[in-house]
GULUMLO-884434 format. One record per residue (C-alpha): x negated, y negated, z; residue number from 1; residue in three letters. Coordinates in Angstrom, 2 decimals. Each point is the difference from the previous one (the first is absolute). Layout:
# residues N
       x       y       z resi resn
       X       Y       Z  NUM  ALA
...
This chain:
# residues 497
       x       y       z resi resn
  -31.40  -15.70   16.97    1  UNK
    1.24   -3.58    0.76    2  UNK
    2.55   -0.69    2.58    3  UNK
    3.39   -1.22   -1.02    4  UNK
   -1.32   -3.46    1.82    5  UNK
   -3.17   -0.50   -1.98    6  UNK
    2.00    0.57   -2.92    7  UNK
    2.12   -2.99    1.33    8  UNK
   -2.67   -2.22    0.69    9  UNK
   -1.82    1.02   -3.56   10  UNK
    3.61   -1.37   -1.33   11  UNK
    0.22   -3.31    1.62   12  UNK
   -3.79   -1.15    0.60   13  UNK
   -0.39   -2.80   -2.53   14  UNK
   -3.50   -0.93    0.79   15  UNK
    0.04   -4.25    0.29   16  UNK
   -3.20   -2.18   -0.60   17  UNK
   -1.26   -1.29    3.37   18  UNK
    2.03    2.61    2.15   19  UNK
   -1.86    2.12    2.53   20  UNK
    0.73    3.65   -1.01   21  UNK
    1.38    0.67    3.39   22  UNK
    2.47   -2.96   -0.18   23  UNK
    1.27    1.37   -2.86   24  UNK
    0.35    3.49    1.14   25  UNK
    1.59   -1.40    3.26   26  UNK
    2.89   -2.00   -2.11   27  UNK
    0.57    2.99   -1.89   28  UNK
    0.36    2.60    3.33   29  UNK
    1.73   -2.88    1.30   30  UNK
    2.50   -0.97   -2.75   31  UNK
    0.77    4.16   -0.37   32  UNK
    1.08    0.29    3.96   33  UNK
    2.06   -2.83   -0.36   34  UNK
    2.07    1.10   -3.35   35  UNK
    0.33    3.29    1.75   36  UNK
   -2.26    1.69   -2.21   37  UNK
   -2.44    1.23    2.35   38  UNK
    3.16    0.55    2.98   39  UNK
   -0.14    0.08    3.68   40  UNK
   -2.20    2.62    1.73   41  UNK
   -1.48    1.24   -3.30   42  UNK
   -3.73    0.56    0.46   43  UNK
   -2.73   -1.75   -2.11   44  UNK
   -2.90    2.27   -1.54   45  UNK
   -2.89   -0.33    2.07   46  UNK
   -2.15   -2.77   -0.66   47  UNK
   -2.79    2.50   -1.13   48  UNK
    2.26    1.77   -2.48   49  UNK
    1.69   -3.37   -1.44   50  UNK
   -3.43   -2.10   -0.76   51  UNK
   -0.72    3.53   -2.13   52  UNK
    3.15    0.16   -1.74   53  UNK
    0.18   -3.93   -1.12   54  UNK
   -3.63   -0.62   -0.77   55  UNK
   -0.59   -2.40    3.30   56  UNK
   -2.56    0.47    2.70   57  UNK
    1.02    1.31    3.44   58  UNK
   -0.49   -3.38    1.67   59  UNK
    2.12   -1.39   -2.34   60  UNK
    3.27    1.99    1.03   61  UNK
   -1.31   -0.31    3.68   62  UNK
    0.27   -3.64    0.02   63  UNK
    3.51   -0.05   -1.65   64  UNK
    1.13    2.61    1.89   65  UNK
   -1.15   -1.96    3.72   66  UNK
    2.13   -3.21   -1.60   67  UNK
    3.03    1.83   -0.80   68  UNK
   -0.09    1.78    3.88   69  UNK
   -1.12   -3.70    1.09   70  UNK
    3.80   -1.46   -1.24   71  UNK
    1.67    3.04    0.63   72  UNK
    0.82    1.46   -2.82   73  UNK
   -1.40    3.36    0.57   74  UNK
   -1.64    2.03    3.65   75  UNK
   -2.56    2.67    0.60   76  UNK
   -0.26    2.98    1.70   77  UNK
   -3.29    1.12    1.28   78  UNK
   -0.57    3.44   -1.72   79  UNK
    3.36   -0.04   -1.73   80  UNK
   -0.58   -3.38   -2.93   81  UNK
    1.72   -2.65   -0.72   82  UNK
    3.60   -0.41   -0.40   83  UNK
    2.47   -2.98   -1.43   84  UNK
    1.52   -1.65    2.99   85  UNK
    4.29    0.44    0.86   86  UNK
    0.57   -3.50   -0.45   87  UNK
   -1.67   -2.47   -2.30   88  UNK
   -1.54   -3.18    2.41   89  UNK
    3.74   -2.57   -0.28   90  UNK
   -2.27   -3.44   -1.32   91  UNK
   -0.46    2.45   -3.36   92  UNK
    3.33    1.86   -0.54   93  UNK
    0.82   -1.64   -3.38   94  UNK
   -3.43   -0.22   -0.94   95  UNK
    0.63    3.13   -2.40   96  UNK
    1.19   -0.46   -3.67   97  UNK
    2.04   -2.92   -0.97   98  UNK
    3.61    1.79   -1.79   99  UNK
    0.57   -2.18   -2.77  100  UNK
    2.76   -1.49   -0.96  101  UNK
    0.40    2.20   -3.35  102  UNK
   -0.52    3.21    1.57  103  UNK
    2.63   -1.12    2.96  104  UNK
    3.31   -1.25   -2.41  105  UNK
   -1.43    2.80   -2.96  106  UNK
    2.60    0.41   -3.15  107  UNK
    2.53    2.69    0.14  108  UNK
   -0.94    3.27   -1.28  109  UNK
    2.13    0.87   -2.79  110  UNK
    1.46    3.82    0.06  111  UNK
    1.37    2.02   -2.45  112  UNK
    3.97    0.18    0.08  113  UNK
   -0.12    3.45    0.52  114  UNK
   -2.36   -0.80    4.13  115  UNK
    2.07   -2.73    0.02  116  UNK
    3.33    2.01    0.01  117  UNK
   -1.82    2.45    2.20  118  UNK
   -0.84   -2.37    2.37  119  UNK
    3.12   -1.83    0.16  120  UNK
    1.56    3.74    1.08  121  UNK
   -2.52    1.34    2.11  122  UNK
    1.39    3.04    1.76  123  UNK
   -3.09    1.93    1.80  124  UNK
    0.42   -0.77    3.74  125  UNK
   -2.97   -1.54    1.72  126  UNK
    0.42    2.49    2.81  127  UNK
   -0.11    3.50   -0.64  128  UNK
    0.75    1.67    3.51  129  UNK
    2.36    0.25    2.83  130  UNK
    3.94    0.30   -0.10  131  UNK
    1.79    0.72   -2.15  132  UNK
   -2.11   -0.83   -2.99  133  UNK
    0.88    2.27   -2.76  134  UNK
   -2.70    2.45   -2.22  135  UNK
   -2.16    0.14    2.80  136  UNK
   -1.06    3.39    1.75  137  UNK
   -1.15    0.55    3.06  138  UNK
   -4.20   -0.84   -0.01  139  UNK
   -0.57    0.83    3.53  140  UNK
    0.58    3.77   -1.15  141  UNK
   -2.40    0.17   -2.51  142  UNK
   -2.47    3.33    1.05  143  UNK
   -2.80   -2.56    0.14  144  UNK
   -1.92    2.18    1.90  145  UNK
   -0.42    2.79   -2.65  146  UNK
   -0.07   -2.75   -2.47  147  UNK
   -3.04   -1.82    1.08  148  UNK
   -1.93    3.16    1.09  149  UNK
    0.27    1.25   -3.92  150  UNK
   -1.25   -3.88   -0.91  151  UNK
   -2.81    0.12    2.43  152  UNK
   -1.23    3.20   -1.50  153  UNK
    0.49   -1.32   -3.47  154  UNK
   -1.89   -3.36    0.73  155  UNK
   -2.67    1.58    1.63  156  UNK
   -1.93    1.22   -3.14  157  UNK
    2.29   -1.52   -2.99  158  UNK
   -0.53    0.91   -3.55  159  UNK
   -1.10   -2.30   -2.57  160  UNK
    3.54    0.51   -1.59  161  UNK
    2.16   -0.69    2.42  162  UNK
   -2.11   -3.60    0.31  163  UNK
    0.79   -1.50   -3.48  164  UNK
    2.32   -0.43   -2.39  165  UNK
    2.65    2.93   -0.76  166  UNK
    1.32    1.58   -3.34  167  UNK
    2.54    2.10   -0.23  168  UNK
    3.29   -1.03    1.55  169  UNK
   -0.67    0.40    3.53  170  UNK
   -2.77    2.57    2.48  171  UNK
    0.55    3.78   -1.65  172  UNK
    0.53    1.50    3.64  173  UNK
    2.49   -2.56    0.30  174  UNK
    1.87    0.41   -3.29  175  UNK
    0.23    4.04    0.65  176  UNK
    1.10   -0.51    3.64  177  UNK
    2.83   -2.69   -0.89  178  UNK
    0.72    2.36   -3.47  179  UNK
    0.38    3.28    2.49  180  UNK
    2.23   -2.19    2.98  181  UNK
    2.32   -1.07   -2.78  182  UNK
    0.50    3.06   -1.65  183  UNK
    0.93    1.61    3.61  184  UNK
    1.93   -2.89    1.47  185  UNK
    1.29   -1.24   -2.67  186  UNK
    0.76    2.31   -3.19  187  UNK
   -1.88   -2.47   -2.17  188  UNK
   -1.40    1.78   -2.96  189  UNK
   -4.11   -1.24   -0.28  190  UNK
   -3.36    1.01   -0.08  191  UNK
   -3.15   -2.23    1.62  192  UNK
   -0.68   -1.25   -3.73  193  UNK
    3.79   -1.55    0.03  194  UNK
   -0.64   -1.59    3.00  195  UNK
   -1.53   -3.68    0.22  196  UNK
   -0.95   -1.49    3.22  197  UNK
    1.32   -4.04    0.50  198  UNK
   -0.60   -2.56    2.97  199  UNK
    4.00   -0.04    0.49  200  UNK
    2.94    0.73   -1.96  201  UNK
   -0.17   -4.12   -1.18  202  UNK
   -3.03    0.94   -1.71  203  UNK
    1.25    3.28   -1.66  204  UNK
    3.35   -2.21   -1.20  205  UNK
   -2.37   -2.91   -1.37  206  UNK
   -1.92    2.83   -1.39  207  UNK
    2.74    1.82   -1.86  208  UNK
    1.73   -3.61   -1.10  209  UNK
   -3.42   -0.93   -1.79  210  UNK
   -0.70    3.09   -1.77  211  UNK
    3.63    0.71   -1.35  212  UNK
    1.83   -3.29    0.05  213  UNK
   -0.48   -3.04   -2.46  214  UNK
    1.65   -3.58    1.83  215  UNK
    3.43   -0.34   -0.84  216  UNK
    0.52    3.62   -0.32  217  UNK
    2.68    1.48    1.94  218  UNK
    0.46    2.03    2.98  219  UNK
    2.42    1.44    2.69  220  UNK
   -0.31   -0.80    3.61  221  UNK
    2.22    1.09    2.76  222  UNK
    2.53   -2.61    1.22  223  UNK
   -0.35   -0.51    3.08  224  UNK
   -4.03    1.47   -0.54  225  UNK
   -3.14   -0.61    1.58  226  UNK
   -1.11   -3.72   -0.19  227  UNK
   -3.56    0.83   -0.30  228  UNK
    1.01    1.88   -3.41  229  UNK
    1.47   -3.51   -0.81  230  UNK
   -3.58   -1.91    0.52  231  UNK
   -1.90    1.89   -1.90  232  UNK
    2.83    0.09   -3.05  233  UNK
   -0.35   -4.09    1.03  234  UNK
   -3.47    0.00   -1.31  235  UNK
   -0.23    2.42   -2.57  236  UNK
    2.42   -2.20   -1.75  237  UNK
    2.79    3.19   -0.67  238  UNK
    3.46   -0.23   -0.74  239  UNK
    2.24    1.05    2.87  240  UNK
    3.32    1.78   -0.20  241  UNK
    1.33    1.17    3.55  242  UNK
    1.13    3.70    0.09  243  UNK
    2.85   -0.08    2.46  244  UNK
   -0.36    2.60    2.98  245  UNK
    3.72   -0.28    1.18  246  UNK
    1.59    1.50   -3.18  247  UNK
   -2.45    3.28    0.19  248  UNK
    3.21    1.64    1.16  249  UNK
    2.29   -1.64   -2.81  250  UNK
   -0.64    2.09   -2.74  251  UNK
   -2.52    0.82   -3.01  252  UNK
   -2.04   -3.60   -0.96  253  UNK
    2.58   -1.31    3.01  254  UNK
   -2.53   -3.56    0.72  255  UNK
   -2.50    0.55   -2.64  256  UNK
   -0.49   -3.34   -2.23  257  UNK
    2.47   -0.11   -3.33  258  UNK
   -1.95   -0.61   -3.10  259  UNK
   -3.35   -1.49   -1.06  260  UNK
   -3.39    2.39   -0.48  261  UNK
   -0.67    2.82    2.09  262  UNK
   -2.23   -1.05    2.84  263  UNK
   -3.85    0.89    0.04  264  UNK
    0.31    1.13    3.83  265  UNK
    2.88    1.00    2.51  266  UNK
   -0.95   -0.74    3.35  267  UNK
    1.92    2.15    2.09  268  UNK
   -0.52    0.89    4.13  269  UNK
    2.41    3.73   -0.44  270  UNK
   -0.78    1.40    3.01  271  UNK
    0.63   -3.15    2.62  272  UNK
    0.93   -2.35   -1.84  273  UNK
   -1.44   -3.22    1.11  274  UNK
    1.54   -1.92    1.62  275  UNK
    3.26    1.35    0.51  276  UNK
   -1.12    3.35    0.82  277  UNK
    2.52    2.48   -2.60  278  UNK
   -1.42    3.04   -1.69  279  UNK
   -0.07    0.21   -3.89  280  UNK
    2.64    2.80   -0.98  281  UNK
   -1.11    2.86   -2.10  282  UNK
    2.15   -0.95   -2.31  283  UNK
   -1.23   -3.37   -0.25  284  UNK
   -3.79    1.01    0.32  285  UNK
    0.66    2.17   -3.08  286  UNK
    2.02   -2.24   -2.05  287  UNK
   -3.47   -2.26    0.35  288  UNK
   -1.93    2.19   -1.08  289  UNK
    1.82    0.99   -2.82  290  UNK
    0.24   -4.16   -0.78  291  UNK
   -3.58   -0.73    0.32  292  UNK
   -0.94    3.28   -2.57  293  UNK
    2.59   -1.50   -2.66  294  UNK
   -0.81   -3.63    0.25  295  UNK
   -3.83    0.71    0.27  296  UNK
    0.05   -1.84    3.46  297  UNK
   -2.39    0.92    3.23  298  UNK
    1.66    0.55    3.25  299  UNK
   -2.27   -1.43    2.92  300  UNK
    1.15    1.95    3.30  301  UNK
   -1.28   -1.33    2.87  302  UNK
    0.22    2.41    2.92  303  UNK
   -0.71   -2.50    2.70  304  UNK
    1.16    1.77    3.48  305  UNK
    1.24    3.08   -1.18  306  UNK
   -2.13    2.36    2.73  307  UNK
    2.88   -1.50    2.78  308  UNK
    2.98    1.82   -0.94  309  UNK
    2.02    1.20    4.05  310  UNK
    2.26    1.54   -1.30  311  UNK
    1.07    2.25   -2.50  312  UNK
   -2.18    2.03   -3.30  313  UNK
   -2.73   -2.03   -0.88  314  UNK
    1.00   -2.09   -3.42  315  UNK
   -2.29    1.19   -2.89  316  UNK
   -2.11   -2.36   -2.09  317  UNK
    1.82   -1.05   -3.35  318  UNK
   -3.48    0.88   -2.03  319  UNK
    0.06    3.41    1.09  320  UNK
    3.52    0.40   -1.14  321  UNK
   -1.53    1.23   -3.77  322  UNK
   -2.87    0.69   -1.66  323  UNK
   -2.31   -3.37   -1.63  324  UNK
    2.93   -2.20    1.42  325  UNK
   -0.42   -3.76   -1.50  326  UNK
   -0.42   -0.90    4.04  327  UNK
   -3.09   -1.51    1.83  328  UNK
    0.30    0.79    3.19  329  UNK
   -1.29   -2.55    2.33  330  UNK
   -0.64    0.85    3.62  331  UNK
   -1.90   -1.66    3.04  332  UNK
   -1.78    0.76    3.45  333  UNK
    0.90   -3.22    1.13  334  UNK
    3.61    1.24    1.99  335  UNK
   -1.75    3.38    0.87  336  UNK
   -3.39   -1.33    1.47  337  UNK
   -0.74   -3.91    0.36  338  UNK
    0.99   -3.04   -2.55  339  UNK
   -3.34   -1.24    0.12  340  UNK
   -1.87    3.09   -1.42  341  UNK
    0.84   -1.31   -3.22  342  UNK
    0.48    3.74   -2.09  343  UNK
    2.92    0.72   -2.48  344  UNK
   -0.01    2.36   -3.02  345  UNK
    1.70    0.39   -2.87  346  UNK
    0.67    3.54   -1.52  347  UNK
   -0.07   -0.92   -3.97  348  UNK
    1.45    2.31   -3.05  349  UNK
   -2.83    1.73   -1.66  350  UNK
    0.59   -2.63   -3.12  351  UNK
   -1.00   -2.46    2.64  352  UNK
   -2.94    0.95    1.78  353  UNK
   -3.27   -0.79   -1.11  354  UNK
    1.13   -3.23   -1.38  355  UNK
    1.35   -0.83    3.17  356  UNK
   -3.43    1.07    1.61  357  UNK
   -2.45   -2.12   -2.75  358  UNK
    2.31   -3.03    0.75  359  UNK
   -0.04    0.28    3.59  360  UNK
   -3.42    0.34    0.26  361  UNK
   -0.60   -3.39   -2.05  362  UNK
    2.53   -2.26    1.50  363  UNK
   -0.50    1.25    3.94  364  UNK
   -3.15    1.36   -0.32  365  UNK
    0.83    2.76    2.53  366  UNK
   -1.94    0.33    3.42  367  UNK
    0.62    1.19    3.41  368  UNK
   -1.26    3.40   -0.61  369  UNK
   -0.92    0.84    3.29  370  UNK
    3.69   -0.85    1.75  371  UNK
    1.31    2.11   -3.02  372  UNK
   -2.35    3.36    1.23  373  UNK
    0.99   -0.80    3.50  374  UNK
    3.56    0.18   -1.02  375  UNK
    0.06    3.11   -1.93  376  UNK
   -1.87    2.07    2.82  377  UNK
    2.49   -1.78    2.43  378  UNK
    2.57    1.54   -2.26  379  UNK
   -1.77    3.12   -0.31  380  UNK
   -0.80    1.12    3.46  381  UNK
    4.04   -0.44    0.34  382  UNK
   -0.01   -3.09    2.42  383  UNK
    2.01   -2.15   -2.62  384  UNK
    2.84    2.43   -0.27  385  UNK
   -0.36    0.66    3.98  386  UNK
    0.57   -3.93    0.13  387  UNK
    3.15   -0.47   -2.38  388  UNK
    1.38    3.27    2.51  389  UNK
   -0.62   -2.16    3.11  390  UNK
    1.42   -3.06   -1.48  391  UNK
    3.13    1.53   -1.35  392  UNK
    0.70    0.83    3.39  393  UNK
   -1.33   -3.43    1.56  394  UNK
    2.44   -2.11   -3.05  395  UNK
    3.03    2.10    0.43  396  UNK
    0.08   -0.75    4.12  397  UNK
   -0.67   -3.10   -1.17  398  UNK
    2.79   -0.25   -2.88  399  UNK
    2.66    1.13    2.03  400  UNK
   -0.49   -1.74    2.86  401  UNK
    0.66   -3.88   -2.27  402  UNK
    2.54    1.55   -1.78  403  UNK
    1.73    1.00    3.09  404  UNK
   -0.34   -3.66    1.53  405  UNK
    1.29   -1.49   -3.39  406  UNK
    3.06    2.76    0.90  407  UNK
    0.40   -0.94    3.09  408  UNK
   -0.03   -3.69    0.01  409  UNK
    1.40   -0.92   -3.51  410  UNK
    1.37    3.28   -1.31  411  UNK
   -0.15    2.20   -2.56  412  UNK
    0.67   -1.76   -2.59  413  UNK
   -2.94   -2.36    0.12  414  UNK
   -2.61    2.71   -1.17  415  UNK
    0.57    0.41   -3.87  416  UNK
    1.55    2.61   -1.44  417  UNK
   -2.53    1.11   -2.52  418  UNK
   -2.88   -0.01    2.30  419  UNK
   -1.16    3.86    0.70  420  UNK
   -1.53    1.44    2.49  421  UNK
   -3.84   -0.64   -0.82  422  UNK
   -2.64   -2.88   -0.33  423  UNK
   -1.34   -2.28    1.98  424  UNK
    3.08   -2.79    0.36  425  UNK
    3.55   -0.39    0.81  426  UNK
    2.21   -2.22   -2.09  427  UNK
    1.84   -2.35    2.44  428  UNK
    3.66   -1.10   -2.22  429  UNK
    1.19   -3.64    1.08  430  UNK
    3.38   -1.14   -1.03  431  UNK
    0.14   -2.08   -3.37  432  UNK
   -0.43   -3.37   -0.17  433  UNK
   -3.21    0.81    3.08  434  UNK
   -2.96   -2.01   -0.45  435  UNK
   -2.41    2.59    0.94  436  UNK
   -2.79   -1.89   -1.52  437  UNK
    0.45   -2.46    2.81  438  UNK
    1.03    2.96    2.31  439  UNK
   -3.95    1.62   -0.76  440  UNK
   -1.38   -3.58    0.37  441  UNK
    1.81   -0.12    3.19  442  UNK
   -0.70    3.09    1.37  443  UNK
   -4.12   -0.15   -1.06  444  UNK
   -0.27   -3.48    1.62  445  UNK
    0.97    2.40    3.19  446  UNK
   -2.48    2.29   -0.57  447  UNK
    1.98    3.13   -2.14  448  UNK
   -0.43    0.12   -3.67  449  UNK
    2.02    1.27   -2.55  450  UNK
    0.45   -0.70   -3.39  451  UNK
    3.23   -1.07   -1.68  452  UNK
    1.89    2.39   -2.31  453  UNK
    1.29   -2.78   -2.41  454  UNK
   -3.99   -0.61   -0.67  455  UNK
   -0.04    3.21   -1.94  456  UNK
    2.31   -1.08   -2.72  457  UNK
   -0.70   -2.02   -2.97  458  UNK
    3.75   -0.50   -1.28  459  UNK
    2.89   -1.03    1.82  460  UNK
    2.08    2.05    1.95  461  UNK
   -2.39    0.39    2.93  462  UNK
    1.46    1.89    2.68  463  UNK
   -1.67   -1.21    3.55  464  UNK
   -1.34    2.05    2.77  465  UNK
   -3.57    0.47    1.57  466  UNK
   -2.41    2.25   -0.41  467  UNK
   -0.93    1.32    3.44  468  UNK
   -3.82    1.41    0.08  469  UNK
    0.30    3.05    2.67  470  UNK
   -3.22    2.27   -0.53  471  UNK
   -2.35   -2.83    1.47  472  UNK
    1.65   -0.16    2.92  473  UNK
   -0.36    1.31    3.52  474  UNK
    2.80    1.69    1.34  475  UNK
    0.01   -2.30    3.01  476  UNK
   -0.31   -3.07   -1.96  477  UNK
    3.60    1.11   -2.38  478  UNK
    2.79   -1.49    2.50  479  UNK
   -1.72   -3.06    0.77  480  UNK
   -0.58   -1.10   -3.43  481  UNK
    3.40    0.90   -0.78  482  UNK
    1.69   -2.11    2.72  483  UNK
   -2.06   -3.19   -1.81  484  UNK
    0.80    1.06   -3.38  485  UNK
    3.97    0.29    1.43  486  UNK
   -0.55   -3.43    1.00  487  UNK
   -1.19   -1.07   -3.26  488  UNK
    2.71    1.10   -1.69  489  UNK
    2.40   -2.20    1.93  490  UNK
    2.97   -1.15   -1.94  491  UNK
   -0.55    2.36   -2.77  492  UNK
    1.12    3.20    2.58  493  UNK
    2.70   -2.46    1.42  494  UNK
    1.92   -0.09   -3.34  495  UNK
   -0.38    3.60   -0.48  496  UNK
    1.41    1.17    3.59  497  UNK
């Protein structure tokens, strides 16, 4: 087998009339240290091996090899090899590849209007971690331990199938464990067959917008909702109408869009709503359902954080509320376990299934099998519902402790009114006429991150508040981030007081 460096040299050796073979192997060794190719303190195949691998005798690597350690550009080790040198000899440093002018001043790159709106409202913060960023759990909690002692075993003698591709909508241990959890925890109505396994809950949206909406058709979105819902409507090119959260208490249809089709899909968050953290009456849950059967529309419920409920009877799934609802029921282990373990799942009417599983198969082309198998015997040697236990416990300390500073510091009437007592985040209220897009931009140039509430709508009427991140955060580290983020806010709790 060639090493990756003979297949460099077997690139660039252009064999030149007149040229001593170990010239030109020298220029080329040379030319790939100094346009980083070959980079510091990477070792060069022994001479013996490399003469094999590119057709040239031994003596012929030996000589280029004693020139290039002659100018420096590369050391030996008795008994170890030889090895690129740190730092390329100074007389030689822009001896590499000349950058020409056309690749320096290139043309634009045109994108389509749909990236370039995307781009132009980028919302997915470049850090992920510390206080009080919202959506975020707790990673340092994750049972690691009996995590990576069920991957070791599984990587010690892996089958064949849990090496390639996957069909089928997700690892069959892992479909039956998340099917049984749900059905416990959650009163959601499913069997492993209804249950498709995604890399996020943006996946399983993009997923159910391809399969059952055409561009330009219409569908409902909460107002204020979840911007990532918003990105991926963005570039599947749907027509949005906002669904308006604040009237759920206002009567029947009280902030549903007047006239025009039915929408395809009704995005809804019924259980915490997101961001403003209300619960979806009965009445309201019901009177969707009863919508979406009439008008032939599909209800996606996304049950984000719904395990972190402190207080109170633990708020039913809509799907389960009866039998074939028109609901897909989209869920994640992102807010229960880690972010970066990239596993959602989506819980699909019968109607839905297999088509749902071909086309998932073809446009992801499904994988991770093995973190799928460690996951369902994670969940089914009952450390995953020991976990949410512990961190129920570890997020309530943690909820009432920023709720009491916001209390005791600004008042009551800074936390909003419709939050309830669950999820992962706080909902800080400002006074009108806040900036608290400057107010976050303040606060995460200090080191505390939040995201603005006005962000979350997509009509006017914004209110303005923060959304304050608490489950990430060490109970030590609360009060001190709160005194900067009081800081922050400056004029804005001047005006109010």
């Amino acid at each position: 087998m060639k090493s990756i460096c003979a297949d460099l040299v077997l690139q660039r050796l252009a064999p030149e009339a007149g040229a001593a073979l170990n010239r030109q192997l020298y220029d080329c060794l040379r030319e790939a240290i100094l346009d980083g190719s070959l980079p510091p303190s990477s070792p060069l195949p022994a001479s013996r091996d490399l003469a094999r691998e590119i057709g040239m005798s031994r003596n012929t690597v030996l000589h280029a090899y004693a020139q290039l350690q002659a100018e420096g550009y590369v050391h030996s080790r008795v008994g170890s090899g030889t090895f690129v040198a740190d730092t390329a000899p100074d007389n030689f440093l822009s001896a590499g590849r000349p950058v020409t002018a056309a690749a320096a001043a290139s043309a634009p790159v045109r994108l389509s209007k749909r990236a370039q709106t995307l781009l132009a409202n980028a919302s997915a913060a470049p850090v992920q971690w510390g206080a009080f960023m919202p959506g975020v759990p707790d990673v340092t909690q994750f049972p690691h331990r009996q995590y990576s002692r069920i991957l070791h075993r599984l990587w010690r003698a892996p089958a064949p199938e849990l090496l390639t591709y996957s069909h089928g909508g997700g690892h069959p241990a892992l479909r039956a464990a998340i099917a049984e959890h749900l059905r416990v925890a959650r009163s959601v109505r499913c069997d492993a067959d209804q249950v498709l396994v995604t890399e996020g809950v943006h996946q399983a949206i993009d997923m159910t917008l391809r399969m059952l909406v055409d561009p330009r058709e219409t569908v409902w979105v909460e107002e204020p909702g979840y911007w990532g819902f918003h990105k991926v409507l963005q570039m599947d090119a749907a027509r949005v109408r906002p669904l308006h959260v604040e009237s759920d208490d206002e009567g029947p249809g009280a902030g549903w869009p007047k006239g025009g089709k039915p929408p395809r899909l009704i995005f809804v968050t019924p259980s915490h709503q997101y961001p403003l953290g209300s619960v979806m009456s009965l009445a309201r849950r019901r009177e969707l359902l009863d919508f979406a059967r009439t008008s032939g529309s599909w209800i996606v419920e996304d049950d984000y954080d719904s395990e972190f409920r402190f207080a109170g009877r633990p708020i039913p799934a809509m799907q389960g509320l009866e039998p074939d609802s028109p609901v897909i029921y989209v869920g994640t282990f992102s807010k229960t376990l880690f972010p970066g373990l990239r596993v959602g799942y989506m819980v699909l009417p019968r109607a839905l299934a297999t088509p749902f599983r071909t086309a998932h198969a073809d446009l992801y082309r499904e994988g991770h099998a093995i973190t799928q198998a460690a996951l369902a015997e994670l969940i089914d040697q009952g450390h995953y519902a020991a976990h949410i236990r512990r961190m129920r416990v570890l997020y309530a300390r943690r909820r009432a402790l920023l709720a009491g500073l916001i209390g005791e510091h600004l008042g009551p009437d800074f936390l909003h009114p419709q939050a309830s007592n669950a999820g992962l985040h706080l909902v800080l209220r400002l006074p009108d006429g806040s900036d608290d897009v400057a107010i976050a931009r303040a606060a995460q140039a200090r080191g505390v991150l939040t995201r603005p509430l006005s962000s979350y709508y997509q009509r006017g009427g914004a209110q303005r508040g923060l959304l304050l991140g608490f489950a990430c955060v060490q109970e030590e580290h609360i009060a001190p981030a709160f005194r900067v983020l009081l800081e922050s806010l400056g004029a804005s709790v001047s005006r109010a007081a």
